[in-house]
C-alpha positions as CSV (number, residue, x, y, z in Angstrom):
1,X,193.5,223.0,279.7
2,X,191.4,225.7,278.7
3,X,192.2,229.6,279.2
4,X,190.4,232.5,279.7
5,X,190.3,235.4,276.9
6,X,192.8,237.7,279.2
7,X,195.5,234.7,279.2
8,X,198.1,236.5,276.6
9,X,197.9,239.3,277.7
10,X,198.2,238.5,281.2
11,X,201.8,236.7,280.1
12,X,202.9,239.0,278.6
13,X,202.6,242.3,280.4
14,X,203.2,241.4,284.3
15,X,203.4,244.5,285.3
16,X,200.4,245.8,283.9
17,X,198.6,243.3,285.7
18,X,200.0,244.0,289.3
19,X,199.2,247.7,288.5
20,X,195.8,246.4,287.4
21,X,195.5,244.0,290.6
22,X,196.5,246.5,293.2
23,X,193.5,249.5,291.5
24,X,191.0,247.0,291.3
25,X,191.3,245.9,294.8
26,X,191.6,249.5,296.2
27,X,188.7,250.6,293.6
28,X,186.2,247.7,295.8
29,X,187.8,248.5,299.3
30,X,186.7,252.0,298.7
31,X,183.7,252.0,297.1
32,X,182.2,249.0,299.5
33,X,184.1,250.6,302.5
34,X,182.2,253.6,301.4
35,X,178.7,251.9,301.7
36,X,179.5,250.9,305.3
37,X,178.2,254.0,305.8
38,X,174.7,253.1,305.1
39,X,175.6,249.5,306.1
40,X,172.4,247.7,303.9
41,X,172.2,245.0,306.6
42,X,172.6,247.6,309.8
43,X,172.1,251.2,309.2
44,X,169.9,251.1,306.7
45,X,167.0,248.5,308.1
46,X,167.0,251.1,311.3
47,X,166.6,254.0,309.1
48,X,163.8,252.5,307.2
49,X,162.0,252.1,310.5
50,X,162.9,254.7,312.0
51,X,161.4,256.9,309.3
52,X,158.1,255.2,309.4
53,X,158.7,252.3,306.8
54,X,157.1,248.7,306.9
55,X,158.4,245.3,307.7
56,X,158.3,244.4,303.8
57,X,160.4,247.5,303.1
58,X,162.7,247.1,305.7
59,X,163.4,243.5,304.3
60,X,164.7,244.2,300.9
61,X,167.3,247.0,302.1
62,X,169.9,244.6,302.8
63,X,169.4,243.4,299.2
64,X,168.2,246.5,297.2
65,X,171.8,247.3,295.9
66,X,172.0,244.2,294.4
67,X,169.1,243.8,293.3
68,X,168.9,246.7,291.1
69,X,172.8,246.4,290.2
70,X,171.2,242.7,288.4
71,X,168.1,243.9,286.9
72,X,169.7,246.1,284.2
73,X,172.9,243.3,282.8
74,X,170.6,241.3,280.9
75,X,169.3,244.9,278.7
76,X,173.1,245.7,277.9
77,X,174.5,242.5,277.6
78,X,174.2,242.6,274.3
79,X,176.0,245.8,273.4
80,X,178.3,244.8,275.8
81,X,179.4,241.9,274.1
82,X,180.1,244.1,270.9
83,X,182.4,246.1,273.1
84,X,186.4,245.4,272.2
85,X,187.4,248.5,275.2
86,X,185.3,247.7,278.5
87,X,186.9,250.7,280.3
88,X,184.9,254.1,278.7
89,X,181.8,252.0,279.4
90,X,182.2,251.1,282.8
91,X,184.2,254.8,284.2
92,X,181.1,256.8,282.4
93,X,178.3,255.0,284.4
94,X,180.5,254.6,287.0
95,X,180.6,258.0,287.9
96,X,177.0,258.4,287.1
97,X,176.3,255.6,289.7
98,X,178.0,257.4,292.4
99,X,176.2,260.9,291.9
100,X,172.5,260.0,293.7
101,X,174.8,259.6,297.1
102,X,175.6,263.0,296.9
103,X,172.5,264.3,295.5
104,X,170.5,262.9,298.8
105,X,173.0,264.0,300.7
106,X,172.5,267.9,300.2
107,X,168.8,267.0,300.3
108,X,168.4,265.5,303.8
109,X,170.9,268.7,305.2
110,X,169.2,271.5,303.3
111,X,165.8,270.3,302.8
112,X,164.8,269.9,306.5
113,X,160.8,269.9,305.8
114,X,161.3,266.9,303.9
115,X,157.6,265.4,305.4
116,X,156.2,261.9,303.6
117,X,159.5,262.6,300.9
118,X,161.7,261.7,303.1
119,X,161.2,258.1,303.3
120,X,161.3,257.1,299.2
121,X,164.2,259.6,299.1
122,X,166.3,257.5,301.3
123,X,165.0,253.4,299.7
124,X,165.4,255.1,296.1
125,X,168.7,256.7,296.7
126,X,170.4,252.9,296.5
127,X,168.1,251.5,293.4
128,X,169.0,254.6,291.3
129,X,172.3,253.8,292.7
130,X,172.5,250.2,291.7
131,X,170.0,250.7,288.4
132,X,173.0,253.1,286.9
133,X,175.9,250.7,287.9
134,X,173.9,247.7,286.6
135,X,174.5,249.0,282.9
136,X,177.9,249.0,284.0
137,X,178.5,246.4,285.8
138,X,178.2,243.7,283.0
139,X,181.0,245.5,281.0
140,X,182.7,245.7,284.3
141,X,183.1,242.1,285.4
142,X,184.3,241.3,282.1
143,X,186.9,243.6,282.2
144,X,188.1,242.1,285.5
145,X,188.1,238.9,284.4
146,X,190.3,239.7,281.8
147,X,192.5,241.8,283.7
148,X,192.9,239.5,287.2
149,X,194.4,235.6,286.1
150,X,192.1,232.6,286.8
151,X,194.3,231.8,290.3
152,X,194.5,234.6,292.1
153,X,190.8,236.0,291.3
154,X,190.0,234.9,294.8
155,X,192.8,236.7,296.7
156,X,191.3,239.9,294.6
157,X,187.9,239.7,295.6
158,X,189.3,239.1,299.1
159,X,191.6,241.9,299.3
160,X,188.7,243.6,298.3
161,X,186.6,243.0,300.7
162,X,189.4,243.2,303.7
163,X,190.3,246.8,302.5
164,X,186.3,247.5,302.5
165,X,186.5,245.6,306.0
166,X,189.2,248.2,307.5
167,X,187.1,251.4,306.6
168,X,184.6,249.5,307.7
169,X,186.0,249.6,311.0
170,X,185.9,253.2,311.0
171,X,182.9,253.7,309.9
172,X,181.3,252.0,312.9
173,X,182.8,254.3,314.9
174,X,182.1,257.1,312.6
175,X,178.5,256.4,312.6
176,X,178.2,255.6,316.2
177,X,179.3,259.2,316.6
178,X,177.2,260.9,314.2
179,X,174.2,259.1,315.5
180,X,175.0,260.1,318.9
181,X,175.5,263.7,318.6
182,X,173.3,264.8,315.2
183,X,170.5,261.7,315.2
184,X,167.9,262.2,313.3
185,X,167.7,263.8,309.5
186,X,171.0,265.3,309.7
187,X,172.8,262.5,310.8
188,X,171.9,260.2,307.8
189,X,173.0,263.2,305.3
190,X,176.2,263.4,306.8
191,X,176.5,259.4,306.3
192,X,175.5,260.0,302.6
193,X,177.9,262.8,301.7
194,X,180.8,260.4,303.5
195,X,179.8,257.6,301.3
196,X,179.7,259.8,298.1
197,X,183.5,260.8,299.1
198,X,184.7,257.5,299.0
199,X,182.8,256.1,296.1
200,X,184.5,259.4,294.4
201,X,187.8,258.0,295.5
202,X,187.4,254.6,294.2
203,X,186.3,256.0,290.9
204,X,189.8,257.6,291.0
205,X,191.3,254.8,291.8
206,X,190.0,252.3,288.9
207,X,190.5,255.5,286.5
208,X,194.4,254.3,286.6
209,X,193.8,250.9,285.2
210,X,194.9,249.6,282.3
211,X,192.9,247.7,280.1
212,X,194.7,244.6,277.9
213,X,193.7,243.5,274.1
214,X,191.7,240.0,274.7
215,X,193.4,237.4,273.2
216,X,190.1,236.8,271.3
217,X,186.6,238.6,271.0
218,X,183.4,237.2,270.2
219,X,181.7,238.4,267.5
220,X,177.5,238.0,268.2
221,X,175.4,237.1,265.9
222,X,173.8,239.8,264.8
223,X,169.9,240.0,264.9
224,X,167.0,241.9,266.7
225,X,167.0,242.0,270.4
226,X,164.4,239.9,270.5
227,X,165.8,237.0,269.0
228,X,169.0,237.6,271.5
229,X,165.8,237.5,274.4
230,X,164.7,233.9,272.5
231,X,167.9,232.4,272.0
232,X,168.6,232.8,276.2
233,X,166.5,229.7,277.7
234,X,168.7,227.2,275.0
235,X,172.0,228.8,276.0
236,X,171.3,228.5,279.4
237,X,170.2,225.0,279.0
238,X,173.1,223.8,277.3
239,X,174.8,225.3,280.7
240,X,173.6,222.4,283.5
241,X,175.5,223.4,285.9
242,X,174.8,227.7,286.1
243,X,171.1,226.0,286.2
244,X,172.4,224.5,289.7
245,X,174.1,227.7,290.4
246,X,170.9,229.7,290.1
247,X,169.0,227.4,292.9
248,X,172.3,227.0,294.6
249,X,172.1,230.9,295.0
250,X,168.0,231.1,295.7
251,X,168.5,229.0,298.8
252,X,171.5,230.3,299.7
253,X,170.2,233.5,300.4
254,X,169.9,232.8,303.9
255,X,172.2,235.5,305.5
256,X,169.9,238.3,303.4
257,X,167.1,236.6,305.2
258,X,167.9,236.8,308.7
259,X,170.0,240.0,308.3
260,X,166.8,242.2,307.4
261,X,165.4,241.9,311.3
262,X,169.1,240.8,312.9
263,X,169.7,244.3,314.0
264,X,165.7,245.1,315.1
265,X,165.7,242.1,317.0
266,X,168.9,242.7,318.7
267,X,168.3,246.4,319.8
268,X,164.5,245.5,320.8
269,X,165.8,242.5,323.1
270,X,168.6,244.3,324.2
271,X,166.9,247.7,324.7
272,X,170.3,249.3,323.4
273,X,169.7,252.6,321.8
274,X,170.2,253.3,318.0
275,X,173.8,254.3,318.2
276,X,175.0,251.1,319.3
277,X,174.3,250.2,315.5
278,X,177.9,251.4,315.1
279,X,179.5,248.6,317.3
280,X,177.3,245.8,315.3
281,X,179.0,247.6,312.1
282,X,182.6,246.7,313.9
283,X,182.1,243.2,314.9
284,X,180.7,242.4,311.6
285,X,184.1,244.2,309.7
286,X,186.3,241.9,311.9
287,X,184.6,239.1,310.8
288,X,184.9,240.1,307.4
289,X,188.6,240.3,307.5
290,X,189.1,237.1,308.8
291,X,186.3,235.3,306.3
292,X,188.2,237.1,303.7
293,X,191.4,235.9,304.2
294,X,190.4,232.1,304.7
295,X,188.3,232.7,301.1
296,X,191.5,234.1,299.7
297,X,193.7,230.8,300.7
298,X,190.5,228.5,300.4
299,X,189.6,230.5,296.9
300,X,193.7,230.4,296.0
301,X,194.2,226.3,296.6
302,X,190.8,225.3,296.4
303,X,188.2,227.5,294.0
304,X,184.9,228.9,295.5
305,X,182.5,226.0,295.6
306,X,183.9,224.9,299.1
307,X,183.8,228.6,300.2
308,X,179.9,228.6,299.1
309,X,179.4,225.5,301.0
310,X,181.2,226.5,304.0
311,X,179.3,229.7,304.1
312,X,176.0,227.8,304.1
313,X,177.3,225.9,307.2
314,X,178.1,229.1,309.4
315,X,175.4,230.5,307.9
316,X,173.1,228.1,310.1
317,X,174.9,228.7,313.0
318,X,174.4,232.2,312.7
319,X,170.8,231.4,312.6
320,X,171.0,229.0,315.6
321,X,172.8,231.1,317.6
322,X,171.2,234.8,317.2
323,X,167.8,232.8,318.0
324,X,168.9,231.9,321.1
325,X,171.1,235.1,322.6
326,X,169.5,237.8,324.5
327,X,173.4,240.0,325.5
328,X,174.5,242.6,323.8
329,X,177.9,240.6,323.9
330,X,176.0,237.9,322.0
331,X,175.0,239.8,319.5
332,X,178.3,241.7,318.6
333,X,179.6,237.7,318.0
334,X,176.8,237.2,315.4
335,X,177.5,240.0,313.8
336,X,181.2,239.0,313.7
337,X,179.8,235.3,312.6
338,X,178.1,237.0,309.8
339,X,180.8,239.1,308.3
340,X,182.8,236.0,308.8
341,X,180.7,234.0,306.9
342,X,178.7,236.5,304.2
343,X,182.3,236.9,303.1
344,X,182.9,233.4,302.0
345,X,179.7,233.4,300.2
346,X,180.7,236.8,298.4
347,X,184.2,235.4,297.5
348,X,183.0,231.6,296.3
349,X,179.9,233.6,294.2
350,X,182.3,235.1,292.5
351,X,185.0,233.0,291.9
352,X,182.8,230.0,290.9
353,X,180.8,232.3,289.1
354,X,183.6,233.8,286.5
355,X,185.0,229.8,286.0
356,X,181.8,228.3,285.1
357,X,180.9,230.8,282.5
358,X,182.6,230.0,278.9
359,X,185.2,233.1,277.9
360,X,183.2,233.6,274.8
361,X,179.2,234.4,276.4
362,X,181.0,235.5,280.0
363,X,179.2,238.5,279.5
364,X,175.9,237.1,278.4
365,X,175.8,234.7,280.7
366,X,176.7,236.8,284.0
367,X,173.9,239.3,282.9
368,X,171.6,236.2,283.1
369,X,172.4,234.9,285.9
370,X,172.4,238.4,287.5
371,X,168.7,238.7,286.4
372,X,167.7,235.6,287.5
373,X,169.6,236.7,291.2
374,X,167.4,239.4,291.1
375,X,164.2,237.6,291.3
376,X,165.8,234.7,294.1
377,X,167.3,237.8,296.3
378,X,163.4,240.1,296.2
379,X,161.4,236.7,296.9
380,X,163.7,235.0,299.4
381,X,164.0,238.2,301.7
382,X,160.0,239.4,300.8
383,X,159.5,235.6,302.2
384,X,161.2,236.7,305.6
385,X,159.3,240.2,305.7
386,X,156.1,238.8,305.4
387,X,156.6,236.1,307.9
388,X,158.1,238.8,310.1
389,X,154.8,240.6,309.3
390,X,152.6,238.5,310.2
391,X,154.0,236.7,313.2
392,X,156.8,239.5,314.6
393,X,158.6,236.5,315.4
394,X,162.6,236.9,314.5
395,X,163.3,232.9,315.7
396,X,160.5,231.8,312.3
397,X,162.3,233.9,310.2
398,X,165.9,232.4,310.8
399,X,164.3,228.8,310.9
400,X,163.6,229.9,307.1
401,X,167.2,230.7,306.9
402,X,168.5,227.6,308.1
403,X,166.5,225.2,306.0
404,X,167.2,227.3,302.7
405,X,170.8,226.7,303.8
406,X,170.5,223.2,304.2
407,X,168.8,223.0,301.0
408,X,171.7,224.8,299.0
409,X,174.3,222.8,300.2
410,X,172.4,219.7,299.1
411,X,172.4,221.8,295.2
412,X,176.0,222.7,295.8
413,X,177.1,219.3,296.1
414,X,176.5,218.7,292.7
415,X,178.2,221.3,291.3
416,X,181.9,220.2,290.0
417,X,184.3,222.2,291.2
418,X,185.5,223.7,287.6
419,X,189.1,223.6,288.4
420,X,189.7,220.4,289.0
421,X,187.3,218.7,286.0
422,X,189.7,220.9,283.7
C-alpha cells in the first residue's frame, strides 16, 4: 500500500508527532476562532451593507478569505516544491498575514472621518489577509501533511475546527455585546483588534512545531516558469479524478451561496436588530462542534468523500428549510444546520483532498486545484448576488443552492474513495 512522504518519520518519532498534532490543532482553533470575529458568513455581509456596499459585494465576503488564500499557491508552487524545510516559509508569511487585522484595527478607532475609505478598508482588509497567507499556505499544507499520519488527518482538521467552534461561542456573545453598546465604526475596530490577538496567539502556537525530514523529496525539473505554467493542463489530465474534484467542489458551493443573504434575509423577515447577529454566530458554532466530531469519526473509519456527500445532503435542507421559516427560533436552527453541515464539507475537502494528490506533486497539485477553487468559489456566489440583484428574492437564490447540490453529489459519486482502492 502506498505511503505518504512523512511515513518514516511519523514511525519513528511518536512523540514529536503528538507534539506536532496537539500545535497544529490549537494553531487552526485559534486563528479560525479568531475570524469569528468578523464571521465572513454573518458579521461581515451586515457590515458590508451596513457601510453602504452592493448586493455583488456583499456576496463574495463569505468567500473572499478563501478566495484570495487560493489565488497566490499556483505562483509559489514552484519554489515551494524546491523547499526541503516548510517551516521558515510558512511562520514568515504567517505573521505577515496576520498584520492587516491589526492595521484596520487602529484605523477604524483612530481614524473616525474615514468617509467613502471606509468601505474598501474593511472588503480589502481580508484579501490582503488571504493574498499574504496564500504564498504560505501551499508550503503549509505540505508541511501538515507530512507532519499529521494519513488516519487521523480527519480527527485534526476536526479538532480544529471544534476548538475554532468553542471561541466561536464566545465570540457571539462578544460581538453581540460590542454591537450593542459601541455600534457603528468603533465596534467593528474593536472586532478587528480581537481577531489580530488571536491570530497572534495561533502564530505562537504553530511556532512550537517541529518539522520531520521527508522520507523523500522531489526534485523538479528544472526550467522557466513558463514551461512549469505549460506542463500543468497534462499533469492534471493524467489526474481523472482531482478533474471530478474540481466540479465536485464548483457545485458544491452551495452553502457560500445561500450564506451571502442568510443573515439579511433573516434580520429583514424577522425585523431583529443588528446585534442579534451574535446569537446566529452561536447557533452556527454548536453546529460546528457537532458536524466536526461526526467528520472526525466519519473522516477516521470512513475518509472524506462520504463527509462531502453528506454535506451536500444537509446542505439542501438548509436550503429548504431557511426558505420556508419566518421565526427568529427558525433561523437560529439553520444557522446551527449550517455549521453542522459546512463542517463536513470543510473536513471531507480536506481530507479527500491530501489522499488523492500523489506525495511527489502534493504541492503542485494543491496549488492547482486551489486556483481553480478560486474561480468556482467568485462565479458560484457572484451567480447568487446577481440573482439577488436583480430579483431581491432570497427563496431563487437557495433554489440555486439546492440544484448545485444535487449536481455535486451526482460528480461525487464517481469519485473512489482513495482508501479503500489502495
Amino acid at each position: 500500500m502506498p505511503t505518504d512522504a512523512a511515513a518514516s518519520p511519523h514511525q519513528h518519532h511518536p512523540h514529536v508527532v503528538r507534539r506536532n498534532f496537539i500545535c497544529h490543532c490549537l494553531e487552526g482553533g485559534l486563528y479560525m476562532g479568531g475570524v469569528a470575529f468578523l464571521q465572513p458568513e454573518t458579521v461581515m455581509p451586515k457590515m458590508v451593507e451596513q457601510l453602504g456596499g452592493a448586493s455583488a459585494v456583499i456576496a463574495i465576503m463569505p468567500v473572499i478569505i478563501p478566495a484570495a488564500f487560493a489565488l497566490a499557491g499556483l505562483f509559489v508552487s514552484p519554489l515551494v516544491e524546491r523547499l526541503t524545510k516548510f517551516k521558515p516559509w510558512v511562520m514568515g508569511f504567517g505573521i505577515l498575514q496576520r498584520l492587516p487585522y491589526l492595521i484596520t484595527g487602529l484605523l477604524l478607532w483612530f481614524w473616525q472621518d474615514a468617509g467613502p475609505w471606509l468601505l474598501p478598508v474593511v472588503v480589502l482588509t481580508p484579501v490582503f489577509s488571504g493574498l499574504v497567507g496564500g504564498v504560505g499556505v501551499v508550503a503549509w499544507m505540505e508541511m501538515v501533511t507530512r507532519m499529521v499520519p494519513e488516519r487521523v488527518r480527519a480527527a485534526g482538521w476536526a479538532a480544529r475546527y471544534i476548538t475554532q467552534a468553542c471561541i466561536g461561542m464566545v465570540a457571539g456573545g462578544v460581538i453581540q455585546q460590542v454591537l450593542t453598546h459601541t455600534p457603528g465604526q468603533r465596534g467593528y475596530a474593536v472586532l478587528h483588534l480581537t481577531t489580530f490577538v488571536f491570530l497572534l496567539l495561533s502564530w505562537i502556537a504553530q511556532s512550537f512545531m517541529r518539522e520531520l525530514p521527508a522520507a523523500h523529496h522531489y526534485h523538479p525539473h528544472e526550467g522557466s516558469y513558463w514551461s512549469y505554467l505549460r506542463s500543468l493542463p497534462g499533469l492534471l489530465k493524467g489526474q481523472p479524478h482531482l478533474l471530478k474534484l474540481i466540479a465536485a467542489r464548483f457545485t458544491g458551493t452551495g452553502y457560500l451561496i445561500v450564506v451571502s443573504f442568510l443573515t439579511l434575509h433573516a434580520l429583514h423577515t424577522t425585523g431583529r436588530p443588528e446585534a442579534d447577529e451574535g446569537s446566529f454566530v452561536s447557533f452556527q458554532n454548536i453546529g460546528t462542534i457537532l458536524g466536526s466530531l461526526l467528520a472526525a469519526w466519519l473522516g477516521y473509519h470512513m475518509g472524506g468523500r462520504v463527509l462531502l456527500i453528506l454535506s451536500r445532503i444537509v446542505c439542501m435542507g438548509l436550503c429548504l428549510w431557511a426558505g420556508t421559516t419566518h421565526t427568529f427560533g427558525g433561523f437560529m436552527a439553520a444557522y446551527f444546520v449550517l455549521g453542522f453541515g459546512l463542517f463536513l464539507d470543510r473536513v471531507g475537502d480536506l481530507t479527500l483532498t491530501a489522499e488523492l494528490c500523489t506525495p511527489e506533486r502534493r504541492s503542485t497539485l494543491q496549488a492547482v486545484l486551489g486556483f481553480c477553487n478560486v474561480w468556482s468559489l467568485m462565479l458560484a456566489t457572484s451567480l447568487g448576488g446577481l440573482i439577488y440583484s436583480w430579483t431581491g428574492s432570497f427563496h431563487l437564490v437557495a433554489s440555486l443552492a439546492a440544484v448545485m447540490s444535487a449536481l455535486s453529489i451526482l460528480i461525487l459519486s464517481g469519485i473512489p474513495e482513495p482508501r479503500k482502492s489502495r
